[in-house]
C-alpha positions in Angstrom: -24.3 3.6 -5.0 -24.8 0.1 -5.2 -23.3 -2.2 -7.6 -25.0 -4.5 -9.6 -24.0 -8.0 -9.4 -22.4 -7.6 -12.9 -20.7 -5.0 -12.2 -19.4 -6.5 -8.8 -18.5 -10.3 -10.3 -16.9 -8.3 -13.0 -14.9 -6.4 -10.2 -13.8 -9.8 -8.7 -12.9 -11.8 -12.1 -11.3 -8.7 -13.9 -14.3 -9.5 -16.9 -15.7 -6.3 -18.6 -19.0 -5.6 -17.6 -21.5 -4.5 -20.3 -20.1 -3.0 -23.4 -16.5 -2.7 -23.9 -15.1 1.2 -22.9 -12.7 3.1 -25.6 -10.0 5.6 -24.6 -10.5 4.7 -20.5 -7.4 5.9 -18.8 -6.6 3.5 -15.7 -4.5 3.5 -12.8 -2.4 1.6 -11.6 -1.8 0.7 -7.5 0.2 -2.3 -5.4 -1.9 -3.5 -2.6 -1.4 -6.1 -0.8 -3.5 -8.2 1.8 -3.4 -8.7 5.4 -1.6 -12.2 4.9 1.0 -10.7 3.1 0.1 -11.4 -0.7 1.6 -8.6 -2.8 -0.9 -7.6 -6.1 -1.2 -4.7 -8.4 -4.9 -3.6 -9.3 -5.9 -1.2 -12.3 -8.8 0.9 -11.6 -10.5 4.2 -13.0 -9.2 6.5 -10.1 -7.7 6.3 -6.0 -11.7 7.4 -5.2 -12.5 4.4 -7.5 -9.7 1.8 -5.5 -10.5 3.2 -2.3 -14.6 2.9 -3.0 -13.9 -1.0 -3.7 -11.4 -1.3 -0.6 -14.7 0.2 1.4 -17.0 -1.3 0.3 -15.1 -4.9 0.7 -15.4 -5.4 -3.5 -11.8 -6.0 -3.5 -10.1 -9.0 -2.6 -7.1 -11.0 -2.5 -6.5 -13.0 -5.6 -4.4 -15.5 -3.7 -6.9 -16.3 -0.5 -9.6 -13.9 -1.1 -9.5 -11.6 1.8 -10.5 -8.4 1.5 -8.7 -6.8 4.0 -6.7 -5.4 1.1 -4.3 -2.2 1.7 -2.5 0.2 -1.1 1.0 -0.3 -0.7 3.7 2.7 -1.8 4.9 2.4 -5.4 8.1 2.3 -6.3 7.1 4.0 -9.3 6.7 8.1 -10.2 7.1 10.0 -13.2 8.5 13.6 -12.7 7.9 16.1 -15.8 10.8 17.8 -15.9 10.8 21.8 -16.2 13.2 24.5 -16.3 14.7 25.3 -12.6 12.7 27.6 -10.9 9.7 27.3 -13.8 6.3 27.9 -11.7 3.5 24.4 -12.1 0.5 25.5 -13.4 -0.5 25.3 -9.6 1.5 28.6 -8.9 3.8 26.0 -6.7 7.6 25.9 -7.6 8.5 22.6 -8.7 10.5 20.1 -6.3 14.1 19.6 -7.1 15.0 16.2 -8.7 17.9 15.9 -6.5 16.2 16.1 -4.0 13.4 14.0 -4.5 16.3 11.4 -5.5 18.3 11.9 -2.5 14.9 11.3 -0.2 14.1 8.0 -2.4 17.9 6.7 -1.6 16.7 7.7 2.2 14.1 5.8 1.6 15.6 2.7 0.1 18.3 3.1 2.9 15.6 2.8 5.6 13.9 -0.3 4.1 17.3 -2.7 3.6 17.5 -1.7 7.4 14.1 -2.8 8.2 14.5 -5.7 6.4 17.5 -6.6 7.7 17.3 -5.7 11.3 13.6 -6.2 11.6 11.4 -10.0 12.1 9.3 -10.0 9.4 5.7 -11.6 11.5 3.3 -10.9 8.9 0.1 -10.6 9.3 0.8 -12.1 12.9 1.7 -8.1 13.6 -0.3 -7.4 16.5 -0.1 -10.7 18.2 3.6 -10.1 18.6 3.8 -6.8 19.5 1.3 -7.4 22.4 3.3 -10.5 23.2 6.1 -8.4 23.3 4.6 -5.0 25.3 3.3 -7.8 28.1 6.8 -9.4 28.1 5.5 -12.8 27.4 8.3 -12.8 24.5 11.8 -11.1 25.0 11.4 -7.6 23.1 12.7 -7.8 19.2 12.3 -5.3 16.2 9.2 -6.9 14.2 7.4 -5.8 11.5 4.4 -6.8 9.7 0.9 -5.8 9.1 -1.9 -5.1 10.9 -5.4 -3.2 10.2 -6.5 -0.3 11.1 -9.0 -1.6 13.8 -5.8 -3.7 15.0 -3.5 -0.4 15.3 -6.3 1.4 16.8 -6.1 -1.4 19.4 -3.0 -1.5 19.9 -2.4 2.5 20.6 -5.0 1.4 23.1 -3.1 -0.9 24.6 -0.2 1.4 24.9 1.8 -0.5 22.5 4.3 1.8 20.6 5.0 1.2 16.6 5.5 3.2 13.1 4.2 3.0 9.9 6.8 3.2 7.4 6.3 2.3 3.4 8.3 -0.6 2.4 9.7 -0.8 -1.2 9.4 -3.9 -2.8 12.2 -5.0 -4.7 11.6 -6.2 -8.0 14.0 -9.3 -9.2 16.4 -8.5 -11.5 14.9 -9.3 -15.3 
């Protein structure tokens, strides 16, 4: 499908396009940009955010890139049920001491990354082929790269991991 130049300049601005919806339910995702700029974007569904990400509708509101990626949230809701009560999926529902042990994991793993790890940006790939060819001395980085960058650099024989980093909020 094709968008309409309304409907794409409305995408871009955040302006309604044609008549105002009623009762629209909207979702929320962080993304962020291969330079690094953090942004949230509200859109009808993830087949509706990852249509625009395709389709290179979607760009940076800080440098207008649109090399744009969905970035974890930090955010869930859990509906709490009775232990052991069956979803309406037939699946037993996950433990919520569990699912907050593995986010404390999680928040456990990201200080260290931060901490331990050179932040390089979008300058990802650069330096970890800088640092596979041992023209700089090796180093924990991390960064971001594309997917064309990481398929290059598999090819290259580079190793790396993707991990999801929470973003801390500043205290209000």
């Amino acid at each position: 499908m094709k968008l309409s130049a309304t409907k794409a300049e409305a995408y871009r601005t955040g302006r309604r396009a044609g008549p105002i919806a009623r009762d629209v339910i909207m979702v929320v995702f962080d993304l962020a940009c291969i330079n690094g700029h953090e942004f949230e974007g509200w859109f009808e569904s993830l087949a509706d955010l990852e249509k625009q990400i395709e389709d290179k509708i979607l760009v940076c509101p800080v440098c207008n890139d649109a090399n744009v990626i969905r970035r974890p949230s930090t955010f869930g809701m859990v509906k709490k049920r009775p232990e052991g009560q069956v979803s309406d999926k037939g699946q037993e529902q996950p433990d919520l001491n569990q699912l907050a042990k593995a986010f404390e994991q999680l928040q456990a793993l990201s200080q260290a990354l931060e901490t331990d790890f050179t932040d390089v940006g979008s300058k990802f790939t650069e330096e970890a082929l800088k640092i596979h060819y041992g023209v700089t001395p090796k180093r924990n980085i991390r960064g971001m790269s594309t997917e064309d960058q990481e398929q290059m650099l598999k090819k290259e024989g580079v190793e790396f991991f993707k991990v999801p980093m929470l973003v801390r909020k500043p205290p209000a």
